[in-house]
C-alpha positions in Angstrom: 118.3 45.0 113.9 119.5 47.8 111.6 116.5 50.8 111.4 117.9 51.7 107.7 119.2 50.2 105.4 122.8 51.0 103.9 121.4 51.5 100.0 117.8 52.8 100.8 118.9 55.5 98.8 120.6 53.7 96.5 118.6 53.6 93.2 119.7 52.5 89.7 116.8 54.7 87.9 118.4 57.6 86.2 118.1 60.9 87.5 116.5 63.5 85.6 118.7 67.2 85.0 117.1 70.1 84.3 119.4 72.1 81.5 119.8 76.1 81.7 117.4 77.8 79.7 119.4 80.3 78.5 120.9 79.3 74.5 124.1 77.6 74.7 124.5 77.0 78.3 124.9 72.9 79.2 125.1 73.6 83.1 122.5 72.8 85.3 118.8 74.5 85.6 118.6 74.5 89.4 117.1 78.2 89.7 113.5 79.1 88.5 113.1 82.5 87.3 109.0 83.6 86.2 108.4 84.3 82.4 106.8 87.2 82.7 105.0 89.8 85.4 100.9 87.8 83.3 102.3 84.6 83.9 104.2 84.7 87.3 104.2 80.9 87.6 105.2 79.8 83.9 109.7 80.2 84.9 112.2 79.4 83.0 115.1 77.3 84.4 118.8 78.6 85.0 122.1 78.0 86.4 123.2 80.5 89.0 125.4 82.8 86.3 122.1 83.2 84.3 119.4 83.6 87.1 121.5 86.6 88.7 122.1 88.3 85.5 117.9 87.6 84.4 117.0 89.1 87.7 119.0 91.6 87.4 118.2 92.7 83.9 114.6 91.7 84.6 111.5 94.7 85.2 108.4 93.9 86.5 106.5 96.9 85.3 108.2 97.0 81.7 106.2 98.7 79.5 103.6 100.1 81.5 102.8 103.6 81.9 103.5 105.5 85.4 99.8 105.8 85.4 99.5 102.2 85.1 102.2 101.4 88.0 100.8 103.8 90.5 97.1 102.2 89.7 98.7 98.6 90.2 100.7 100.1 93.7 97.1 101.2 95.1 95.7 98.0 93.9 98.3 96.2 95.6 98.0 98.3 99.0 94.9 96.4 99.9 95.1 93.6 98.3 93.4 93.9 95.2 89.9 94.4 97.3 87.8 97.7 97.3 88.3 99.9 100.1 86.4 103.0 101.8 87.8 105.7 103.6 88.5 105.1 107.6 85.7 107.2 109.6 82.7 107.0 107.0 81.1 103.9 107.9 82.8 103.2 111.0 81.1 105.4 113.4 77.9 104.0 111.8 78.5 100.7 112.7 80.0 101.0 115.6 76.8 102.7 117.2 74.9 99.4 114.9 77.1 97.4 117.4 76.9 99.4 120.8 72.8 98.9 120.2 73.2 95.4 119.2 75.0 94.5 122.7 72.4 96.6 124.5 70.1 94.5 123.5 71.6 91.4 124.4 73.0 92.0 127.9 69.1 93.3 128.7 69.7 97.4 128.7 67.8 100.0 126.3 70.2 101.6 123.8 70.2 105.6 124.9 71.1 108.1 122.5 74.0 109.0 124.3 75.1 106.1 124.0 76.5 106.6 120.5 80.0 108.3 119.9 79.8 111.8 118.8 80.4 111.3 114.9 78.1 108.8 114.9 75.2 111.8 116.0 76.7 113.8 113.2 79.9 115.8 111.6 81.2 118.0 114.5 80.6 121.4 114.3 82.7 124.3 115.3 81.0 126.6 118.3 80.6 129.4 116.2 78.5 127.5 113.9 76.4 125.7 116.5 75.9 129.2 118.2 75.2 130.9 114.8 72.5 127.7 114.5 71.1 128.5 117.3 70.7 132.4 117.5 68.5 131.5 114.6 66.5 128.7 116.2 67.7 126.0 113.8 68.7 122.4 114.4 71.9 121.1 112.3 71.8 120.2 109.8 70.4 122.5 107.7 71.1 124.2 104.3 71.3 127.2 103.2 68.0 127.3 102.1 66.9 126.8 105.0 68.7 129.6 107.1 67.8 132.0 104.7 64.0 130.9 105.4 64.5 131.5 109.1 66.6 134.3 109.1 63.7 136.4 107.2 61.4 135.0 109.9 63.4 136.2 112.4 64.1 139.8 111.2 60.4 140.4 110.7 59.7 138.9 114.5 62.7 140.9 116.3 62.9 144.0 114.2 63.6 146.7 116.6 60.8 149.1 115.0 58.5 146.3 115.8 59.4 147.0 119.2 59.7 150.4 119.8 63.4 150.9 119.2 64.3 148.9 122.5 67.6 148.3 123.5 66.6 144.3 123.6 65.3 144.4 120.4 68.4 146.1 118.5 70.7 143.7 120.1 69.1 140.8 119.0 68.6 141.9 115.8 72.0 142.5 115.3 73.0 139.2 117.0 70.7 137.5 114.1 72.5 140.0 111.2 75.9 138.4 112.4 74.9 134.8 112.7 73.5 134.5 109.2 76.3 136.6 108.0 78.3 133.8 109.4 76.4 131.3 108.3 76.1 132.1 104.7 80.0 132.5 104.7 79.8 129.1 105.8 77.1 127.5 104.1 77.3 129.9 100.7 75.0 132.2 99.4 73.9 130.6 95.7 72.8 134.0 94.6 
């Protein structure tokens, strides 16, 4: 027993040809080519002589502005889907996670527990020692400092105390770390 037959493929139904869609051209249409960047799959139907030269004479982003491409390129980055910037949320969730698995594997979630930028925006050392010369606790705004800083001139003024040596240099270690902090934080007035 044969296992095919000799004119399975055989067939006396005509066989449809595609013609070239370019104007007086009578070749075959084997190669699709899209109409147009709105209606990518609408094409148009050439031999090979045609499709290379309508590729090759063919522009995606004709008659768009270079505003218009670049918005399209960013689009196209990620897929046409919003995106945020790394680091914003991701500290955030990832302490929302670390407390999550705490809980399931039976141990209280600790404080410490969380990755640094998830506690806050680091700081530089000068800043955190300005902070806390001034007996403040990030983060805090300008406002703020200014508040404390008049509280703690009156408290450690050194004619409150006599003219001590103590008392002068702490003073003037206050002086410098809201001079420093309103460089960093700006002075509104």
């Amino acid at each position: 027993m044969r296992a095919f037959k000799d004119n399975l493929f055989d067939t006396d139904r005509p066989v449809k040809v595609r013609l070239c869609d370019h104007p007086a051209c009578g070749q075959a249409g084997d190669f699709r080519a899209p109409k147009n960047r709105d209606a990518l799959t609408e094409y148009y139907f050439f031999c090979l002589d045609h499709v290379r030269a309508y590729n090759k004479a063919w522009d995606y982003f004709a008659g768009l502005s270079p505003d218009e491409i670049e918005h399209y390129n960013r689009e196209a980055t990620v897929w046409e889907r919003p995106s945020w910037p790394m680091g914003q949320w991701g500290a955030y969730e990832q302490a929302l996670r670390d407390k999550a698995m705490h809980g399931i594997f039976g141990q209280a979630p600790r404080d410490d527990d969380a990755p640094p930028s998830a506690k806050g925006p680091a700081m530089p050392q000068a800043e955190r020692d300005a902070m806390a010369i001034l007996e403040l606790q990030p983060p805090a705004d300008f406002a703020a400092i200014k508040a404390q800083y008049r509280v703690m001139v009156k408290k450690h003024h050194p004619d409150l105390h006599g003219g001590a040596r103590d008392a002068e240099e702490k003073f003037k270690n206050i002086n410098q770390a809201f001079a420093l902090l309103r460089e960093i934080y700006g002075d509104p007035n």
